[in-house]
C-alpha positions in Angstrom: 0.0 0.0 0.0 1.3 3.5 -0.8 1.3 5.7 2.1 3.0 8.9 1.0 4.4 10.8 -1.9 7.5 13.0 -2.4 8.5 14.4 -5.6 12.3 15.5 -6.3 14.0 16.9 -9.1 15.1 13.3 -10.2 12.0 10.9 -9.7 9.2 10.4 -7.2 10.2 8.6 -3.7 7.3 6.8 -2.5 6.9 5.5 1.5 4.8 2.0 1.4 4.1 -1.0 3.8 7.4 -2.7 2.4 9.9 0.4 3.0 10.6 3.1 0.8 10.8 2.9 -3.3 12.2 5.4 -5.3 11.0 5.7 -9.1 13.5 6.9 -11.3 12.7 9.1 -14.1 15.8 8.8 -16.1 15.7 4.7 -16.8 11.6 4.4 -15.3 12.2 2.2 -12.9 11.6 1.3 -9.3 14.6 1.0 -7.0 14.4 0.1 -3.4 15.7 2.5 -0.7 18.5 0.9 1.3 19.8 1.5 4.8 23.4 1.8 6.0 24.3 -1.0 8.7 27.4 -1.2 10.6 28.1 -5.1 10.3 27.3 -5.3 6.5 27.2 -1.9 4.7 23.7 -1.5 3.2 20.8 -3.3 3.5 17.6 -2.5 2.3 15.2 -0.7 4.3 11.8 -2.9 5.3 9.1 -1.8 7.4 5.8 0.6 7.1 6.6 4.3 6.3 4.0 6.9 7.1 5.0 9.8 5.7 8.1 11.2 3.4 9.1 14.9 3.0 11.6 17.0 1.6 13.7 19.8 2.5 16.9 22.0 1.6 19.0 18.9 3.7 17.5 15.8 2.2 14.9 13.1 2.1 12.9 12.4 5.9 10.8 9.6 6.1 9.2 8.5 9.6 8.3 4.3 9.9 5.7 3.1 11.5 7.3 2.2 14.7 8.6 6.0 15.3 11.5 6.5 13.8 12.8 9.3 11.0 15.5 8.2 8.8 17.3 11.2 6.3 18.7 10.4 3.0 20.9 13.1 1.7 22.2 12.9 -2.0 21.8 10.4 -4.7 23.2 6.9 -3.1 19.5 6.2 -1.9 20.4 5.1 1.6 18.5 6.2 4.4 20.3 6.9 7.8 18.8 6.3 11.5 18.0 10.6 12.4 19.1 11.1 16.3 15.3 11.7 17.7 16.7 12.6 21.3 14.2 10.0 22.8 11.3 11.1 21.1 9.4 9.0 18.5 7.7 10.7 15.5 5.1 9.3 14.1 4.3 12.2 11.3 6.7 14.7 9.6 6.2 17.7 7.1 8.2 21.1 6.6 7.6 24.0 8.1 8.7 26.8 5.8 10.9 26.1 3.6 14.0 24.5 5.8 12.8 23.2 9.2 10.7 20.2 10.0 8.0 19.8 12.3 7.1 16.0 14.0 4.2 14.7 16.2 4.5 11.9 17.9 3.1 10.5 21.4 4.8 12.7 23.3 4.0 15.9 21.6 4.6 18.3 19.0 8.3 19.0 17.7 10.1 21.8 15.7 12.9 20.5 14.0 16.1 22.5 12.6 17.0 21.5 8.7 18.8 18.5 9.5 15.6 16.9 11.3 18.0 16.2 14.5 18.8 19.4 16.5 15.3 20.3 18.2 14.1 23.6 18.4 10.9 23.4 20.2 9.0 20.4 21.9 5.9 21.1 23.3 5.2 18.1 25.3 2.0 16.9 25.2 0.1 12.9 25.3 -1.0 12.7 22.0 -2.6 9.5 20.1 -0.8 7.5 18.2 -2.4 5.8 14.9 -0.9 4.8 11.7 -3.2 7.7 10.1 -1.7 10.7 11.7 -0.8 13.1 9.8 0.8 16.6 10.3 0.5 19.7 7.7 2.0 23.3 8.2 -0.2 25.7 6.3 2.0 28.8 5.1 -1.3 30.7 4.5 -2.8 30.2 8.1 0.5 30.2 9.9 -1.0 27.2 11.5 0.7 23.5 12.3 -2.7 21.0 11.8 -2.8 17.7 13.3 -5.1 14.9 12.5 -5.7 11.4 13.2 -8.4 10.1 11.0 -11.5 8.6 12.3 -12.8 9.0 15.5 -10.3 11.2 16.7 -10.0 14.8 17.9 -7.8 17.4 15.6 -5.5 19.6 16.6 -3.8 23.1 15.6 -0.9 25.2 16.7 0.9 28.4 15.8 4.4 28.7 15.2 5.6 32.1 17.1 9.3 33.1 17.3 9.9 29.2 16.4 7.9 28.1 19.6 4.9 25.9 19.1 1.8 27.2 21.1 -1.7 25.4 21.0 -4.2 27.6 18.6 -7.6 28.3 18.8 -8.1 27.9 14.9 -11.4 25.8 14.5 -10.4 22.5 13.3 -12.8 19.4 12.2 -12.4 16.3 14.1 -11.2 13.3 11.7 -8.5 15.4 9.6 -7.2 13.5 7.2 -5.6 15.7 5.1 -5.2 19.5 4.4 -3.8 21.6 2.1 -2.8 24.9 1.0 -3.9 26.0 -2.5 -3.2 29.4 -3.4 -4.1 31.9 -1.6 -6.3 29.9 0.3 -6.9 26.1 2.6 -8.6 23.5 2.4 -8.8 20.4 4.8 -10.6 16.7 4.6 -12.5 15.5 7.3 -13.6 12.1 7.9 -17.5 12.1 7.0 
């Protein structure tokens, strides 16, 4: 099952229930993202991915089971990101550098390298394979949703600190977006 999408200059990398596949647009295939090990070298990289995003450093792609791995450059291979103890369990940018993660013990703000943090704001939040987490440049607003069933939350970004936001949000977000000038989201019906 395909689970997210991330377009980059050179092809489309794609996060799935079987790891990460990249599809190459100069000879149209599929090639399997690997993952450096310290016994063997590279091996390749298995397990559910949630959600894969892009920014100036490189590749980010959070698994199922909490962890963000960054691929920087053309070789494919994923690298294990130092969380400092904190799973994520959805990523996305904010602006154009940083990354912002949720995960079950709150909301993060992550500098461009998706390992120094900038902000936690601590908080027990659910944890579902449908979460997802969108920054809307046009709100100024940092949505997070779990699908079905579940309450949504926003924040605001001030001075790079994440502060819960009173911006209405529909329970059951599964997806938002900006589009032009303007936002739209998805709720669960």
């Amino acid at each position: 099952v395909v689970r997210a999408l991330c377009p980059v200059d050179d092809g489309i990398w794609i996060a799935t229930d079987n790891g990460i596949d990249f599809y190459s647009m100069a000879d149209g295939l599929f090639h399997h993202a690997m993952t450096k090990d310290p016994k063997n070298g590279t091996k390749p990289l298995k397990g559910r991915f949630n959600h894969i995003v892009r920014n100036l450093k490189g590749v980010f792609a959070v698994s199922n089971d909490g962890k963000m791995y960054r691929c920087v450059g053309n070789d494919r291979c994923f690298t294990p990101v130092n969380q400092h103890g904190i799973p994520c369990n959805a990523v996305t940018t904010y602006r154009d550098d940083m990354l912002a993660a949720t995960g079950p013990r709150g909301v993060c703000l992550l500098a461009d390298d998706g390992e120094t943090v900038i902000d936690h704001l601590p908080l027990t939040m659910v944890t579902t394979s449908l979460v997802n987490i969108y920054y809307s440049k046009n709100k100024n607003i940092l949505y997070v949703g779990y699908g079905i069933g579940y309450k949504s939350l926003a924040f605001r970004i001030e001075n790079n600190r994440i502060k819960p936001s009173d911006e209405p949000v529909p329970n059951g977000l599964m997806a938002t977006t900006d589009h032009g000038s303007k936002f739209a989201y998805l709720p669960n019906a």
